[in-house]
N, C-alpha and C positions, 0 to 999 in steps of 0.2 A: 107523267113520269112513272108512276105507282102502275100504271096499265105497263107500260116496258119492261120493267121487272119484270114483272107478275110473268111477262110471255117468256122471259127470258130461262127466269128460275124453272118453270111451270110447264110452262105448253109445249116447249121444244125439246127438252128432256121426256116427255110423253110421247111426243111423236116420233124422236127415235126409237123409244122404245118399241113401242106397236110396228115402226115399220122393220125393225130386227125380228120380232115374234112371227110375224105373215109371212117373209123372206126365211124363213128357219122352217117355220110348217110347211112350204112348198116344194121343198127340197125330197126327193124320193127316197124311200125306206130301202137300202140295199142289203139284201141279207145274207150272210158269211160264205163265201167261198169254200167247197169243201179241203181243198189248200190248205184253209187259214187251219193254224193253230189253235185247238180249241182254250177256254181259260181252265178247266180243271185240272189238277196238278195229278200229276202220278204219287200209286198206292208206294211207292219207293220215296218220297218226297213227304210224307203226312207223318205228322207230328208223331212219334213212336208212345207208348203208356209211363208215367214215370215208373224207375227201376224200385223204387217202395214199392208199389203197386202187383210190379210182374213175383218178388218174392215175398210172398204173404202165405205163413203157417196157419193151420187152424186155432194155435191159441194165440195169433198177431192178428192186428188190425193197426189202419192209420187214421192217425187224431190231426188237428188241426190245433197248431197252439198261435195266440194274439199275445205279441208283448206289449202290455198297456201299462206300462211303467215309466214313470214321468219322472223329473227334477226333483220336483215335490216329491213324492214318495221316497228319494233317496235322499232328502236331507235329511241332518243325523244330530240330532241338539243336544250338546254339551258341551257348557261354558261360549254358547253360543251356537248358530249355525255353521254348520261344516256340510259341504259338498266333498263327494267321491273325486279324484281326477280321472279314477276309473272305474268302471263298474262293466262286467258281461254276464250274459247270462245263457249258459248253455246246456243243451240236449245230447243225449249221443254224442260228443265231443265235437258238435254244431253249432255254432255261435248264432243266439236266437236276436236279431237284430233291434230296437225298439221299436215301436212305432209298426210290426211288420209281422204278417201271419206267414205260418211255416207249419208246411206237413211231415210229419213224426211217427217212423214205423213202435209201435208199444208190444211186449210183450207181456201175456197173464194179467193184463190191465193194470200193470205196475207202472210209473215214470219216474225218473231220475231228475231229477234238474239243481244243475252246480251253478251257484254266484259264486264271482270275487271281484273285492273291491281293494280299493286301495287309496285311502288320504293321505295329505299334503297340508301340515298344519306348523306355519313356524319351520323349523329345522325337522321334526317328528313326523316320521312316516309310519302308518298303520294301515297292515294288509291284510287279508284274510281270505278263505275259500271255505265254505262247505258244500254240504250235500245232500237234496231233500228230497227222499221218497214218497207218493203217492199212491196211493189205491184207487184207480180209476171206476166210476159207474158202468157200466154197460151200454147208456141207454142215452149218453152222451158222445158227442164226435169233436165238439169246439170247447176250447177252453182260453180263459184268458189269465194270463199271466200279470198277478201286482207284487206289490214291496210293502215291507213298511217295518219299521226297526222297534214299531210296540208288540210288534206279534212275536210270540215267542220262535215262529220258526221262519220270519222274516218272507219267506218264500210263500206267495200266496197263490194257488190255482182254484180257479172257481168253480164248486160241482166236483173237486175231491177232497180225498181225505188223508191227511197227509201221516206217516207213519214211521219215517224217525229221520233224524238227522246228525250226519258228520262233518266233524271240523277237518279236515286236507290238512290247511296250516294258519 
């Protein structure tokens, strides 16, 4: 009984297989027709440079910002934990997504970058917007973007220096 198996599972699943691989390698190699259509796509078709890219001054260059801002980082303790219902955070009036790298034309190695948030607590809503300047290195391309409501300027990018901040509202 254990032999019947055995050929059932085993040996006849082998032996189609091999007689599919011998039946496929004898088959003749035909090669393209000049006819046929080749697969390269036309220089009309390929992917164009992004438009950052084509306008770039001598004192611009494009950075690379990571939003690595999490739940955690936005919870906000007083008289308990309190979660944002909304929070964005953006560049150039670019909503920088979480979770999601995003290229950013800079000028004079300055960046901008506005939060606002807004809680939902009981009947009591509190919203807010600022605005926080950085001093870019040179010698950097990627940055990543945190939070955290002990730092005095909330707005954290890693590898600058941050140099002042506005309240909106």
């Amino acid at each position: 009984m254990r032999a019947l198996a055995y050929i059932i599972l085993f040996v006849i699943p082998f032996i189609y297989l091999l007689n599919t691989l011998t039946t496929t390698a004898k088959s003749p190699i035909t090669k393209p027709k000049a006819t046929q259509q080749s697969n390269l796509t036309p220089a009309s078709q390929l992917k164009k440079p992004s438009p950052l890219i084509q306008n770039i001054s001598n004192n611009e260059r494009i950075i690379t910002l990571h939003n690595k801002i999490t739940d955690e980082m936005l919870t906000y303790y007083k008289a308990g934990a309190n979660h944002p219902k909304e929070f964005t955070v953006s560049v150039n009036n670019q909503k920088i997504e979480r979770g999601k790298k995003h290229e950013v034309k800079v000028a004079n190695n300055i960046l901008r970058i506005q939060y606002d948030y807004k809680f939902h607590r009981s009947f009591v809503t509190r919203k807010g917007a600022k605005l926080v300047e950085f001093e870019l290195p040179n010698d950097h391309k990627e940055f990543d973007i945190t939070f955290s409501w002990d730092n005095e300027w909330h707005i954290i990018l890693a590898h600058a220096t941050p140099k002042s901040m506005t309240k909106i509202y």
